[in-house]
PyMOL Python script that loads the backbone (N, CA, C, O; Angstrom):
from pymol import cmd

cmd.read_pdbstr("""\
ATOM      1  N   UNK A   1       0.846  -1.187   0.000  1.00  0.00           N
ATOM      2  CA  UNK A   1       0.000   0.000   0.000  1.00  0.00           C
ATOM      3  C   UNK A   1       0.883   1.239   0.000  1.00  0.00           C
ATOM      4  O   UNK A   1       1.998   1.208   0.520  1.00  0.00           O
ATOM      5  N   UNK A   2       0.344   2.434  -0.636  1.00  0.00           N
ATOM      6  CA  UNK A   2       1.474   3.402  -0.369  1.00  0.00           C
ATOM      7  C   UNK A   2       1.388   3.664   0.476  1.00  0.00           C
ATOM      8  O   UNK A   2       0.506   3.198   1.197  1.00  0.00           O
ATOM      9  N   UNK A   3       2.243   4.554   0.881  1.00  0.00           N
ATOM     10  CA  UNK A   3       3.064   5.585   2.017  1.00  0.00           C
ATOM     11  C   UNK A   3       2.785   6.774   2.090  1.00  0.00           C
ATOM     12  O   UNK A   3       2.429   6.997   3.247  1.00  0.00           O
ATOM     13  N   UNK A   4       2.731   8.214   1.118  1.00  0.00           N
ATOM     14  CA  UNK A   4       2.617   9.044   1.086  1.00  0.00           C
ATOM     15  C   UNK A   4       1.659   9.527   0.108  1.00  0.00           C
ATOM     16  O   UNK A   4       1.169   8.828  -0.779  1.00  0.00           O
ATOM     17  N   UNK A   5       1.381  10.924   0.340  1.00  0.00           N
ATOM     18  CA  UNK A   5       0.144  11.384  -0.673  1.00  0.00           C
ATOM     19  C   UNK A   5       0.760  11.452  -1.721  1.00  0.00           C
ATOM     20  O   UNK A   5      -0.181  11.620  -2.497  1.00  0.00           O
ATOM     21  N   UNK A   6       1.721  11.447  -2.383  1.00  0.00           N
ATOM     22  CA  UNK A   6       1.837  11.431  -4.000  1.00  0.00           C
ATOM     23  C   UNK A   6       2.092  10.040  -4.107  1.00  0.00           C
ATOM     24  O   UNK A   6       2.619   9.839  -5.201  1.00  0.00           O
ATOM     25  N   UNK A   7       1.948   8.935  -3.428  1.00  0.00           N
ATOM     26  CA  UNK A   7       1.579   8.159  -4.091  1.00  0.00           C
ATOM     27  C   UNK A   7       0.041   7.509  -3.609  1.00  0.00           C
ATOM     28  O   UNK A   7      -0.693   6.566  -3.906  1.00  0.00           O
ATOM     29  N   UNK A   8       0.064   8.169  -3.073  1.00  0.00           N
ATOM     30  CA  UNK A   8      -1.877   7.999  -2.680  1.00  0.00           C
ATOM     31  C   UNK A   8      -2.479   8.243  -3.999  1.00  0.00           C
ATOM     32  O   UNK A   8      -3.363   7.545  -4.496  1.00  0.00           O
ATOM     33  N   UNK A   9      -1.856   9.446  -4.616  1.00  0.00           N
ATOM     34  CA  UNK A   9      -2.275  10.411  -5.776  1.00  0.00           C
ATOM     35  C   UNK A   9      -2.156   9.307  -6.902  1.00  0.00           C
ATOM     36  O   UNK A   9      -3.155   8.782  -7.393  1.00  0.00           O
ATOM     37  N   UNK A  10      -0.803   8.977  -7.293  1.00  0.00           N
ATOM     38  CA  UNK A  10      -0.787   8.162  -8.066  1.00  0.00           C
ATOM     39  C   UNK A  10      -1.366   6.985  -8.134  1.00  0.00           C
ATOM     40  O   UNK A  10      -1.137   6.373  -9.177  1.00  0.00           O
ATOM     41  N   UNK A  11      -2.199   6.346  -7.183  1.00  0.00           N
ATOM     42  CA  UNK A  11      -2.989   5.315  -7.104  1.00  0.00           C
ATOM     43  C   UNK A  11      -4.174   5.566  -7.824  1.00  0.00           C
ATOM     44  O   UNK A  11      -4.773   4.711  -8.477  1.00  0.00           O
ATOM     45  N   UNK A  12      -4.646   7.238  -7.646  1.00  0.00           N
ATOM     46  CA  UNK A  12      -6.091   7.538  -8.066  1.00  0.00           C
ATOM     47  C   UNK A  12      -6.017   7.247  -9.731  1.00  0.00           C
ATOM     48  O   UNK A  12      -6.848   6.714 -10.466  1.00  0.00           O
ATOM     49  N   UNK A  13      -4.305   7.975 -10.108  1.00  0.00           N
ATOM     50  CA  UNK A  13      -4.590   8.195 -11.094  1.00  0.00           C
ATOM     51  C   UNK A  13      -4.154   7.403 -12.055  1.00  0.00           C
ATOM     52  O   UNK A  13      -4.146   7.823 -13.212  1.00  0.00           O
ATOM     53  N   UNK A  14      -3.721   6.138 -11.751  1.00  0.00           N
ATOM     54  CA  UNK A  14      -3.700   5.108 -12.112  1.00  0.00           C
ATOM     55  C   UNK A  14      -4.886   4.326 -12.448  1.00  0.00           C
ATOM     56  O   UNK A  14      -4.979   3.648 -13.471  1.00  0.00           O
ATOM     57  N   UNK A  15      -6.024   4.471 -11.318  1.00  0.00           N
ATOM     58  CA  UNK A  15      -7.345   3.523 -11.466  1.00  0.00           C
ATOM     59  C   UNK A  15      -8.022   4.060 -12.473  1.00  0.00           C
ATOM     60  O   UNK A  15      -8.647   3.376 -13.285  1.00  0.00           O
ATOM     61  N   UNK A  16      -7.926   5.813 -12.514  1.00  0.00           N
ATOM     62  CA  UNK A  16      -8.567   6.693 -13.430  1.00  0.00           C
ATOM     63  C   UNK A  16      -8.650   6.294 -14.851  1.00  0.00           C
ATOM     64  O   UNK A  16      -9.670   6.051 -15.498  1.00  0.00           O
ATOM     65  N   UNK A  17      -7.284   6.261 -15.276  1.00  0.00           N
ATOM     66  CA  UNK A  17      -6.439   5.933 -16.223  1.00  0.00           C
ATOM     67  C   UNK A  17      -6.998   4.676 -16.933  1.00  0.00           C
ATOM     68  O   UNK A  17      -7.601   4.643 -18.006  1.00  0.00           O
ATOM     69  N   UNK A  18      -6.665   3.619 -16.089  1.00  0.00           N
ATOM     70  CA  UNK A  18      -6.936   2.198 -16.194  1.00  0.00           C
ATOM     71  C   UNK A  18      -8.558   1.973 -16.642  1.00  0.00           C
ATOM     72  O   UNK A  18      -8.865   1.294 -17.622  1.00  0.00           O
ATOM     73  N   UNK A  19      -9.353   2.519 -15.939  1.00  0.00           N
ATOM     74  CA  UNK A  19     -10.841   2.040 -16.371  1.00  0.00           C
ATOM     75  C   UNK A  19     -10.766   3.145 -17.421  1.00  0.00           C
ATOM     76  O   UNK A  19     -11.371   2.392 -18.185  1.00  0.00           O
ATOM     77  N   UNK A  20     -10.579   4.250 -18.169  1.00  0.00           N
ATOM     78  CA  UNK A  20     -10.482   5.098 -19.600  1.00  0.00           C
ATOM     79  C   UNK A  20     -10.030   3.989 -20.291  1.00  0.00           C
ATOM     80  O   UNK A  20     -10.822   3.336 -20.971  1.00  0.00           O
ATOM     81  N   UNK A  21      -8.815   3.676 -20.204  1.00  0.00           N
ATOM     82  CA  UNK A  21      -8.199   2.604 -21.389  1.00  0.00           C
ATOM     83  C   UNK A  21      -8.844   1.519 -21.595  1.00  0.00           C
ATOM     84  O   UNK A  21      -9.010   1.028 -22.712  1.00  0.00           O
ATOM     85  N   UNK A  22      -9.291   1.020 -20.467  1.00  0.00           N
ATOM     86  CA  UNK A  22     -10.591  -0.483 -20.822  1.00  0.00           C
ATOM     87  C   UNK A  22     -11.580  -0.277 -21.603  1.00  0.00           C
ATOM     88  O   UNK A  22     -12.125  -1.001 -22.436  1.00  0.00           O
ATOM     89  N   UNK A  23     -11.840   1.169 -21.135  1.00  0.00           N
ATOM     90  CA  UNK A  23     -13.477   1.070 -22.130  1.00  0.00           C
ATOM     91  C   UNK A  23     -13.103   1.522 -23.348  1.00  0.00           C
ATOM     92  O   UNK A  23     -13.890   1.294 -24.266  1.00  0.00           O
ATOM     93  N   UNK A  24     -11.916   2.215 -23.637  1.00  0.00           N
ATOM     94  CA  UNK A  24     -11.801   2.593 -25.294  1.00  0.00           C
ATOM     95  C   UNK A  24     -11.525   1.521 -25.600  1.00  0.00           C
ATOM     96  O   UNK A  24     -12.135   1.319 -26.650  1.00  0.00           O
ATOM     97  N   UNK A  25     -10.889   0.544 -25.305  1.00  0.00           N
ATOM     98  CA  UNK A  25      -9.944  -0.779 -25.958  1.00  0.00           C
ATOM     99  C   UNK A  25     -10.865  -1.324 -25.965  1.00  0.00           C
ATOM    100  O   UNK A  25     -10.683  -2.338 -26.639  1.00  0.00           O
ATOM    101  N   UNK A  26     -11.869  -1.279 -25.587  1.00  0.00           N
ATOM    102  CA  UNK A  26     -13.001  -2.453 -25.455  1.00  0.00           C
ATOM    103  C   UNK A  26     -14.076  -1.702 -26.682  1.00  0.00           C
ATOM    104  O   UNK A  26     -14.716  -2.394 -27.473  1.00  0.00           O
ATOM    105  N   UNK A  27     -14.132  -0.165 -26.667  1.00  0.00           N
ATOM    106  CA  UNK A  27     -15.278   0.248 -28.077  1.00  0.00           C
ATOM    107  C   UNK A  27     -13.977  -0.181 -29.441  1.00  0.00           C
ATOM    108  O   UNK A  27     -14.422  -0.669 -30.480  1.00  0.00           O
ATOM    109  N   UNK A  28     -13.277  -0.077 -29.384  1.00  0.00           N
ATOM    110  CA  UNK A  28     -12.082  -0.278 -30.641  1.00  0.00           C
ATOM    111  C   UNK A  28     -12.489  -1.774 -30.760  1.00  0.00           C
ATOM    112  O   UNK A  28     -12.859  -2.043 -31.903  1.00  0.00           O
ATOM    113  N   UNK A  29     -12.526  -2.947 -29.789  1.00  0.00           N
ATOM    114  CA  UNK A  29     -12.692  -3.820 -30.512  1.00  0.00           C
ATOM    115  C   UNK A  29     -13.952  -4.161 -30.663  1.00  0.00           C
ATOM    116  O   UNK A  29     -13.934  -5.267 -31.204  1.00  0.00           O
ATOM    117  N   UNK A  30     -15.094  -3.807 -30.475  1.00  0.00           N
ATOM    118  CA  UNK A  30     -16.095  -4.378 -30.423  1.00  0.00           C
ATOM    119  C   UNK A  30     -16.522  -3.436 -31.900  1.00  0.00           C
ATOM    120  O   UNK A  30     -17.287  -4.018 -32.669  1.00  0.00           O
ATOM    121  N   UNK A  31     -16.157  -2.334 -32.214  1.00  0.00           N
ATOM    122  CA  UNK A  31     -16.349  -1.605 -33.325  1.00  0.00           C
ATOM    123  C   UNK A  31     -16.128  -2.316 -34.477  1.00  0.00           C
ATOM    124  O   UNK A  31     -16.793  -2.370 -35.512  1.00  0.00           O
ATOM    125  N   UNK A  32     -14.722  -3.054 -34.041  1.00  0.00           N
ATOM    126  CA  UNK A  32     -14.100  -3.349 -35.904  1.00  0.00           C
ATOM    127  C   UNK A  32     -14.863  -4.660 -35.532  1.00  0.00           C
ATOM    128  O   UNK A  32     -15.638  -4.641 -36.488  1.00  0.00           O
ATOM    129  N   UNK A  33     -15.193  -5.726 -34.877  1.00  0.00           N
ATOM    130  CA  UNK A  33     -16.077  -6.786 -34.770  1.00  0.00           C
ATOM    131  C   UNK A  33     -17.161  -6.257 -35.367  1.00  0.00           C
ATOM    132  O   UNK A  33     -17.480  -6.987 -36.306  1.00  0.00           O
ATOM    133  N   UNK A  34     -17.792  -5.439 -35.274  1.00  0.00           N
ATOM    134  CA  UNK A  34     -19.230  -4.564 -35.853  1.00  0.00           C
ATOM    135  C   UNK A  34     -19.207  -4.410 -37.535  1.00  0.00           C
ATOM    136  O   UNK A  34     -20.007  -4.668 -38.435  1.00  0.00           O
ATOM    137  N   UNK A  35     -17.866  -3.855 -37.460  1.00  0.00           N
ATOM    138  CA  UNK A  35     -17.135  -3.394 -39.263  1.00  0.00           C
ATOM    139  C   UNK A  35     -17.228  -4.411 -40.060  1.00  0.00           C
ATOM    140  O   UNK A  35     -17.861  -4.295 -41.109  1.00  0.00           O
ATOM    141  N   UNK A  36     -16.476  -5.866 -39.631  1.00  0.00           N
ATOM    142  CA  UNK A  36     -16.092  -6.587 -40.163  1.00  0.00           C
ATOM    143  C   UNK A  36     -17.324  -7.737 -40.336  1.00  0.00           C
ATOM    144  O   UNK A  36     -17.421  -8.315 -41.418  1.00  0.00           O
ATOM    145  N   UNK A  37     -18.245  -8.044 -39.254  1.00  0.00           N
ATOM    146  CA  UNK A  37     -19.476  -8.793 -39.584  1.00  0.00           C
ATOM    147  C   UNK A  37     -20.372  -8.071 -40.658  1.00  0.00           C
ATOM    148  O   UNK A  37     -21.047  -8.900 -41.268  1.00  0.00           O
ATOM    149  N   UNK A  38     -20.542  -7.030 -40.993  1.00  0.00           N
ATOM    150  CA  UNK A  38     -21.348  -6.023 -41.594  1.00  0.00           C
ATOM    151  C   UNK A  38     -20.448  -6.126 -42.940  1.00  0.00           C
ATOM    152  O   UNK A  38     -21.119  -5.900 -43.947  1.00  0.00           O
ATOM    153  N   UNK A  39     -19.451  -6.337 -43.121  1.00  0.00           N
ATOM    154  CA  UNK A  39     -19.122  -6.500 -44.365  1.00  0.00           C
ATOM    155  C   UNK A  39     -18.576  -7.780 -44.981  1.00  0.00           C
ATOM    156  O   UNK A  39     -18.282  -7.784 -46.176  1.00  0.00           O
ATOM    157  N   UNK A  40     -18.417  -8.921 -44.192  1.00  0.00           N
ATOM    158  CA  UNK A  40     -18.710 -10.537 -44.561  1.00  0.00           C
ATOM    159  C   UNK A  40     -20.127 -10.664 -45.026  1.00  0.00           C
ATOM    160  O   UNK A  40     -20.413 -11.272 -46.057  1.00  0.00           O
ATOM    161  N   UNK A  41     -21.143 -10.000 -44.142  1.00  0.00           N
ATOM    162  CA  UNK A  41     -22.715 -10.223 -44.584  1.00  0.00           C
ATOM    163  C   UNK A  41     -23.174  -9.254 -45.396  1.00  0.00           C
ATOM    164  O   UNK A  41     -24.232  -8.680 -45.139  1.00  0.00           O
ATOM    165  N   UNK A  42     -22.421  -8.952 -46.490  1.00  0.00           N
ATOM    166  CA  UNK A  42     -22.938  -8.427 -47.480  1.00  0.00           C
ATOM    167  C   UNK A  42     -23.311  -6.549 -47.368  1.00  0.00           C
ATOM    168  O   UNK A  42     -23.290  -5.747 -48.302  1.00  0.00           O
ATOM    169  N   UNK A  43     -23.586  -6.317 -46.110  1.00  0.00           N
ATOM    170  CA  UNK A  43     -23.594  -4.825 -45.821  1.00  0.00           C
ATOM    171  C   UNK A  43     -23.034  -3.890 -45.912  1.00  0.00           C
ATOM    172  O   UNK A  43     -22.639  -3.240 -44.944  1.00  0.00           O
ATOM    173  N   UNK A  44     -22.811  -3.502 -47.430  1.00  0.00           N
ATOM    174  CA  UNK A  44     -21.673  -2.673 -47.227  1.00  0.00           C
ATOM    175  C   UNK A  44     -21.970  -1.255 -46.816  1.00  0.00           C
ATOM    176  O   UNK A  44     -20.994  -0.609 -46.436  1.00  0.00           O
ATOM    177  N   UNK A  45     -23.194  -0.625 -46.824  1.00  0.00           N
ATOM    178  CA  UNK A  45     -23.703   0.882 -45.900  1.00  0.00           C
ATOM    179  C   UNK A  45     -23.296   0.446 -44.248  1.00  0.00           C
ATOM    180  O   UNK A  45     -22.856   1.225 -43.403  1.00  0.00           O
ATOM    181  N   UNK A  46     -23.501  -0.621 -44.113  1.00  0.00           N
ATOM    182  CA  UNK A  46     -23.721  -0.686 -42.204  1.00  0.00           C
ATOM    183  C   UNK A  46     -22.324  -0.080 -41.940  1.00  0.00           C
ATOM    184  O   UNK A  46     -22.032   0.995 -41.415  1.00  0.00           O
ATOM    185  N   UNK A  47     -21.225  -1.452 -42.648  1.00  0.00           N
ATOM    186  CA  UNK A  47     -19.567  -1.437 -43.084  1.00  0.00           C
ATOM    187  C   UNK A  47     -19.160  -0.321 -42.867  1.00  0.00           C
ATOM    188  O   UNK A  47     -18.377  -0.054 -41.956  1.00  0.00           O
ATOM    189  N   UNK A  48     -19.611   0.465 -43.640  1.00  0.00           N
ATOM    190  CA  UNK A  48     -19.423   1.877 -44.112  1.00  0.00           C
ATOM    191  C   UNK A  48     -19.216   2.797 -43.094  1.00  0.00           C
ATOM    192  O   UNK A  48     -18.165   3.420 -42.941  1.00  0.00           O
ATOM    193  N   UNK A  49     -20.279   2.898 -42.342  1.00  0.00           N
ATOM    194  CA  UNK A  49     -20.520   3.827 -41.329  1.00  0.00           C
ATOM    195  C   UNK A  49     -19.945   3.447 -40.182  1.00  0.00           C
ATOM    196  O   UNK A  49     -19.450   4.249 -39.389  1.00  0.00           O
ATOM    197  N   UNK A  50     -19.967   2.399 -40.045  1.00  0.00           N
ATOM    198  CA  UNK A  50     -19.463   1.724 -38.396  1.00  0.00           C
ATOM    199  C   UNK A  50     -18.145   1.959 -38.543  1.00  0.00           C
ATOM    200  O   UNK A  50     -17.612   2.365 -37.510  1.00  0.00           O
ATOM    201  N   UNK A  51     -17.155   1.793 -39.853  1.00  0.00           N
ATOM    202  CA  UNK A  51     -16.021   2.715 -40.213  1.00  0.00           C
ATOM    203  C   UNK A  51     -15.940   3.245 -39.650  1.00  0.00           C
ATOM    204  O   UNK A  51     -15.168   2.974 -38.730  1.00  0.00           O
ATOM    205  N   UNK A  52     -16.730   4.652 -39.648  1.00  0.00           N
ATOM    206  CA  UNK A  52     -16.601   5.778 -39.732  1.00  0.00           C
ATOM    207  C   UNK A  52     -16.095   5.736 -38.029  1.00  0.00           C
ATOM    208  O   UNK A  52     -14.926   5.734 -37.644  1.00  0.00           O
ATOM    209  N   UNK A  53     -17.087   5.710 -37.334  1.00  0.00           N
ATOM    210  CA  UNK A  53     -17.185   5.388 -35.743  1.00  0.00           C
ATOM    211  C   UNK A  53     -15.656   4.867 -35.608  1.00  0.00           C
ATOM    212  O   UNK A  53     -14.725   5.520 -35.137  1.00  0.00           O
ATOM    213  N   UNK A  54     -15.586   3.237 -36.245  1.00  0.00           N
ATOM    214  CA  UNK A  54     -14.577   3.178 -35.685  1.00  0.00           C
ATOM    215  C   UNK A  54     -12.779   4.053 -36.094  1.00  0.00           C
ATOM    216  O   UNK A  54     -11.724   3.774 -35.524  1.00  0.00           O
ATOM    217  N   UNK A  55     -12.884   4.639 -36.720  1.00  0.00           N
ATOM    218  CA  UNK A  55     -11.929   5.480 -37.369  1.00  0.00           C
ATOM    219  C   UNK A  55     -12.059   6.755 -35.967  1.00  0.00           C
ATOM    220  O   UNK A  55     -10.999   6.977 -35.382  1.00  0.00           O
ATOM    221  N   UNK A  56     -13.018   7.347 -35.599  1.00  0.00           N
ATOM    222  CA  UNK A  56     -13.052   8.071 -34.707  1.00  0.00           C
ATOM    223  C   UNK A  56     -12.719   7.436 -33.350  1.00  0.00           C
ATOM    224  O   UNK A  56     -11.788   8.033 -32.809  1.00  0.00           O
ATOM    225  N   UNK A  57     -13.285   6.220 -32.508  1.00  0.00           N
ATOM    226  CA  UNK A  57     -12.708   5.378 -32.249  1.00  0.00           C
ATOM    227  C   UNK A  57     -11.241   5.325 -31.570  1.00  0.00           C
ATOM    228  O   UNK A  57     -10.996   5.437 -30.369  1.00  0.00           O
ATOM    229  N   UNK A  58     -10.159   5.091 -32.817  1.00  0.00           N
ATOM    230  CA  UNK A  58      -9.027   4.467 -32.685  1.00  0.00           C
ATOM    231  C   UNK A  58      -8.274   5.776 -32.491  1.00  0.00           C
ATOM    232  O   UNK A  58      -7.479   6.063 -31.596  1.00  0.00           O
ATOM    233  N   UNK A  59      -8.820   6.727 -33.826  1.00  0.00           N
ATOM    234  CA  UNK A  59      -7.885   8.060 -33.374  1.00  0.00           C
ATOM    235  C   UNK A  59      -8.304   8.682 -31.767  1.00  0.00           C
ATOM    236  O   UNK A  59      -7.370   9.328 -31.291  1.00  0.00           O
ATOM    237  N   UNK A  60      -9.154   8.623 -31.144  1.00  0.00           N
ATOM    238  CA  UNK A  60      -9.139   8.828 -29.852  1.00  0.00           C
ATOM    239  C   UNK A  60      -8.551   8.257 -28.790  1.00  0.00           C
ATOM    240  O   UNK A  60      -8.026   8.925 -27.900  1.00  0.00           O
ATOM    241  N   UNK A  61      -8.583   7.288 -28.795  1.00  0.00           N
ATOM    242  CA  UNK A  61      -7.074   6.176 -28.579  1.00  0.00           C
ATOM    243  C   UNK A  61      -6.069   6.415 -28.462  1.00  0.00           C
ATOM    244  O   UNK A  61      -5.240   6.263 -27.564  1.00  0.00           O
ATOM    245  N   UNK A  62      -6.078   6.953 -29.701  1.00  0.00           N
ATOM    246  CA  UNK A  62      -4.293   7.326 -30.179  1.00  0.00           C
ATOM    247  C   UNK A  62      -4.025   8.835 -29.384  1.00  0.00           C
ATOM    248  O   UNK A  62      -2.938   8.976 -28.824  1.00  0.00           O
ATOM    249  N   UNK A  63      -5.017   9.950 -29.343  1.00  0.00           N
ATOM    250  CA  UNK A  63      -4.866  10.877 -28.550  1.00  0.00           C
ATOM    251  C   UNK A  63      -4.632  10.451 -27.147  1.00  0.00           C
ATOM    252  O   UNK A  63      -3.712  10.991 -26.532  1.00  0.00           O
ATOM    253  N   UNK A  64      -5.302   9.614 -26.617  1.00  0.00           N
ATOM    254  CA  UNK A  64      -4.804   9.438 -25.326  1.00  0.00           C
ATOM    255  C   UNK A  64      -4.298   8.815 -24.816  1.00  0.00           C
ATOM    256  O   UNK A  64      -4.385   8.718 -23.591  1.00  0.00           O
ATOM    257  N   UNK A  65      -3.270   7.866 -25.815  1.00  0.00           N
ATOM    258  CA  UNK A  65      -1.566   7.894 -25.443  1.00  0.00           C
ATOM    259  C   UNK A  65      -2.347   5.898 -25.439  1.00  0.00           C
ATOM    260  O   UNK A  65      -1.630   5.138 -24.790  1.00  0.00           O
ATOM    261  N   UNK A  66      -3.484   5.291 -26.013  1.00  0.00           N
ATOM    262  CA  UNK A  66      -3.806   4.180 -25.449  1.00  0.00           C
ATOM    263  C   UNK A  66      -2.888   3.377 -26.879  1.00  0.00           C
ATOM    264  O   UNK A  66      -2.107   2.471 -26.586  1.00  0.00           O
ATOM    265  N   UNK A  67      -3.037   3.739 -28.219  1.00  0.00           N
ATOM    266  CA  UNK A  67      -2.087   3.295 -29.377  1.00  0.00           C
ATOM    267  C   UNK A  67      -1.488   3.957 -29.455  1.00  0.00           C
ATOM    268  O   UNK A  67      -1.751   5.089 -29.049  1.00  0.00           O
ATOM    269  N   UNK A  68       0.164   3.514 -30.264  1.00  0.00           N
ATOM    270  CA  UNK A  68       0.924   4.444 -30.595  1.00  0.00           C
ATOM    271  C   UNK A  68       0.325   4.960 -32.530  1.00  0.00           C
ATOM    272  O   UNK A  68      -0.202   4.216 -33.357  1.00  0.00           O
ATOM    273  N   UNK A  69       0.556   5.912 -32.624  1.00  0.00           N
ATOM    274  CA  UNK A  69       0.164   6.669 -33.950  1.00  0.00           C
ATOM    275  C   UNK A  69       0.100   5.030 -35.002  1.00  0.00           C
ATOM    276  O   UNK A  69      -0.883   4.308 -35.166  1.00  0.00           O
ATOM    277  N   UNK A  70       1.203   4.888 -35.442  1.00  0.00           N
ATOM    278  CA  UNK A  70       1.413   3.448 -36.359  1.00  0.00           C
ATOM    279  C   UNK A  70       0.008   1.657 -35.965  1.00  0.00           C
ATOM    280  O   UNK A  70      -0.720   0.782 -36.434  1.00  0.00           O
ATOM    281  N   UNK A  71       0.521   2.221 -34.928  1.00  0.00           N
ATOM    282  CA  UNK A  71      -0.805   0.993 -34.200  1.00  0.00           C
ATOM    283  C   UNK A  71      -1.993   1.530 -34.849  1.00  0.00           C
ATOM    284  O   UNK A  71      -2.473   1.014 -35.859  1.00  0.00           O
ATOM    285  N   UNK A  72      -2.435   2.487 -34.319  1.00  0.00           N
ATOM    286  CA  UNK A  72      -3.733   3.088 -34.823  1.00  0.00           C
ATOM    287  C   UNK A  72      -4.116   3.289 -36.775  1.00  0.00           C
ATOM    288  O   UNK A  72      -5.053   3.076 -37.545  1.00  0.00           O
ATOM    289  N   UNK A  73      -2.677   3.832 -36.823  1.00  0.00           N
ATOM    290  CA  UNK A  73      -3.081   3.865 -38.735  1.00  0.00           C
ATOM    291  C   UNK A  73      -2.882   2.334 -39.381  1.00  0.00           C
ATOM    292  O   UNK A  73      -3.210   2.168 -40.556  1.00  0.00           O
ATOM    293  N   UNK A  74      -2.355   1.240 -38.621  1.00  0.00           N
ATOM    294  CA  UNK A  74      -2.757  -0.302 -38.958  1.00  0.00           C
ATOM    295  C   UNK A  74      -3.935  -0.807 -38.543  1.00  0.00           C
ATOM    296  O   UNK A  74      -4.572  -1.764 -38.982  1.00  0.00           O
ATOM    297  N   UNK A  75      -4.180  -0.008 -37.580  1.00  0.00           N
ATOM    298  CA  UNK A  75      -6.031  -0.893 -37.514  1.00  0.00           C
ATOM    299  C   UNK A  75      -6.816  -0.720 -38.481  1.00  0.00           C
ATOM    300  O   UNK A  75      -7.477  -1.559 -39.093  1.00  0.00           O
ATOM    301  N   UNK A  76      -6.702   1.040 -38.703  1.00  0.00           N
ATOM    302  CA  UNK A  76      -7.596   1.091 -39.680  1.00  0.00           C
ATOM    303  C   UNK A  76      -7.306   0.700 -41.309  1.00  0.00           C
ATOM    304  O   UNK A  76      -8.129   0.322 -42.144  1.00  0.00           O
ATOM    305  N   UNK A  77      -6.435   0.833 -41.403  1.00  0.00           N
ATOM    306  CA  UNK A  77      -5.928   0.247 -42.810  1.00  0.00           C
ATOM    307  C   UNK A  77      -6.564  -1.631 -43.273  1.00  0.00           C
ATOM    308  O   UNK A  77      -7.274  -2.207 -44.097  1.00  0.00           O
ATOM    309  N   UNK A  78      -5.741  -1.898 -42.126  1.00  0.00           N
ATOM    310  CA  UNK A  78      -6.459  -3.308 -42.061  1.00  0.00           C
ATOM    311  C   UNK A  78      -7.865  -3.232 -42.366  1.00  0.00           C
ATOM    312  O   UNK A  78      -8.287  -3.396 -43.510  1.00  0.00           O
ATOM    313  N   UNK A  79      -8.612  -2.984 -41.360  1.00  0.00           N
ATOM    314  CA  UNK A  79     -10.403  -2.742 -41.258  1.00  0.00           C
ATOM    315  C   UNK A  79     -10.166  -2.802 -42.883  1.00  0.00           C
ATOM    316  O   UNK A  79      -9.928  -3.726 -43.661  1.00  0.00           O
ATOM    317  N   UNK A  80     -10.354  -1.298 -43.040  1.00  0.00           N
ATOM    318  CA  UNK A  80     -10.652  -0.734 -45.017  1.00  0.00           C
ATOM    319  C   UNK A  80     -10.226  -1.790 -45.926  1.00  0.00           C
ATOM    320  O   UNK A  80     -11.143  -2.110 -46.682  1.00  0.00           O
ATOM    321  N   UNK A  81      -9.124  -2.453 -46.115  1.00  0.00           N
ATOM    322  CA  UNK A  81      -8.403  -3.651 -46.536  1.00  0.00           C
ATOM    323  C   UNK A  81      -9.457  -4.939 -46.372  1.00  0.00           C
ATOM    324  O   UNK A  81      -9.741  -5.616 -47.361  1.00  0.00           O
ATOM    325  N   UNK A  82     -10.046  -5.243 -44.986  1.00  0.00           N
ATOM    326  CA  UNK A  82     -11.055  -6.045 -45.319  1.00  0.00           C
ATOM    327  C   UNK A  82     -12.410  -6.152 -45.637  1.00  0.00           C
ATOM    328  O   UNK A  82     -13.066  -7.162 -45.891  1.00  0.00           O
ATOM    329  N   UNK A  83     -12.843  -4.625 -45.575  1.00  0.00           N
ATOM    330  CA  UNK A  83     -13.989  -4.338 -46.125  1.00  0.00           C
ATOM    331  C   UNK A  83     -14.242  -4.778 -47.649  1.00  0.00           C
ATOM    332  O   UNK A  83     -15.089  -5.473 -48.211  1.00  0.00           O
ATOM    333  N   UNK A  84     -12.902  -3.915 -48.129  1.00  0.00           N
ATOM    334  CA  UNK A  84     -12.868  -4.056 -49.862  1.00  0.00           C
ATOM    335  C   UNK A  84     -12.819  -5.509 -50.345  1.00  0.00           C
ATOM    336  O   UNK A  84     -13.451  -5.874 -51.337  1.00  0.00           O
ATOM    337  N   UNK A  85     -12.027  -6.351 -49.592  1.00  0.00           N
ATOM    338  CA  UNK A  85     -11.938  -7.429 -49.772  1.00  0.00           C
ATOM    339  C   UNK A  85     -13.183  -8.308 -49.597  1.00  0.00           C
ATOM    340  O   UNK A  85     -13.215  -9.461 -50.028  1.00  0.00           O
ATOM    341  N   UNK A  86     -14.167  -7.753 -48.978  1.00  0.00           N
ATOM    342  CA  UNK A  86     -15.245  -8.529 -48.315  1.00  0.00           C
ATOM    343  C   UNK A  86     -16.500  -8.334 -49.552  1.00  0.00           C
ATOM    344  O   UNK A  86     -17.360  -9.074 -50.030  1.00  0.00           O
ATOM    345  N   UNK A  87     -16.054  -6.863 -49.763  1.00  0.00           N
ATOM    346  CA  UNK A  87     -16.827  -6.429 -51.058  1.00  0.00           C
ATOM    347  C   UNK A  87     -17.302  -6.499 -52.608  1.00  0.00           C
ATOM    348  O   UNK A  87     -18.347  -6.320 -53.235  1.00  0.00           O
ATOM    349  N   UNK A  88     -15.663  -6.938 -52.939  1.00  0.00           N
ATOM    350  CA  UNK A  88     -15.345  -7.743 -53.853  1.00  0.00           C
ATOM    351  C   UNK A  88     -15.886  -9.094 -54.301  1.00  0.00           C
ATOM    352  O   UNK A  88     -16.215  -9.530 -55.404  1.00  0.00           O
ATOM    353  N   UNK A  89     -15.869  -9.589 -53.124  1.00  0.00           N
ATOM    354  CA  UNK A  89     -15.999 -11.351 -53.646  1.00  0.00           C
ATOM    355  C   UNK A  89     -17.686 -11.644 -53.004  1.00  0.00           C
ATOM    356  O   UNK A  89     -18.213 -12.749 -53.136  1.00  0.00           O
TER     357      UNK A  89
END
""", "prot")
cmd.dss("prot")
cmd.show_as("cartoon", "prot")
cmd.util.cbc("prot")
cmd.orient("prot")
C-alpha cells in the first residue's frame, strides 16, 4: 500500500487511467467486430458507417496515449483492406 500522498495520488490516477483505457480498448474492438461482420454479410452501408465510428474510435485512442500513432493507422488500414476485400468477392 502506499506511504505518502503522492503516491496515494498516483494510485487515483492510475485507477482513473486504467478504467479510460478499458473502455476505449473495449469500443475499438467491439467496433471493428461490428465493421467486419457487416461487411462478410454483405452490408456494405452498415460497413461503411461503423467505419466511420470506428476510425473516430481508434484516433481517440491514439490521442490518449492508449495506441501508438502506427498501431492506430494499422487498424484502420487493415479494417478498409477487409472491407474491400469482403466487397469484392
Amino acid at each position: 500500500m502506499a506511504n505518502s500522498k503522492s503516491a496515494l495520488k498516483r494510485v487515483r490516477q492510475i485507477k482513473r487511467r486504467t478504467d479510460r483505457n478499458k473502455a476505449l480498448r473495449t469500443r475499438v474492438k467491439s467496433l471493428r467486430k461490428k465493421t467486419l461482420d457487416a461487411a462478410e454479410s454483405g452490408n456494405n452501408e452498415e460497413a461503411q458507417s461503423s467505419m466511420k465510428l470506428l476510425a473516430s474510435a481508434v484516433d481517440r485512442a491514439w490521442l490518449k496515449g492508449l495506441y501508438h500513432k502506427k498501431k492506430a493507422a494499422n487498424i484502420k488500414s487493415k479494417t478498409v483492406k477487409a472491407i474491400k476485400a469482403a466487397a469484392s468477392s
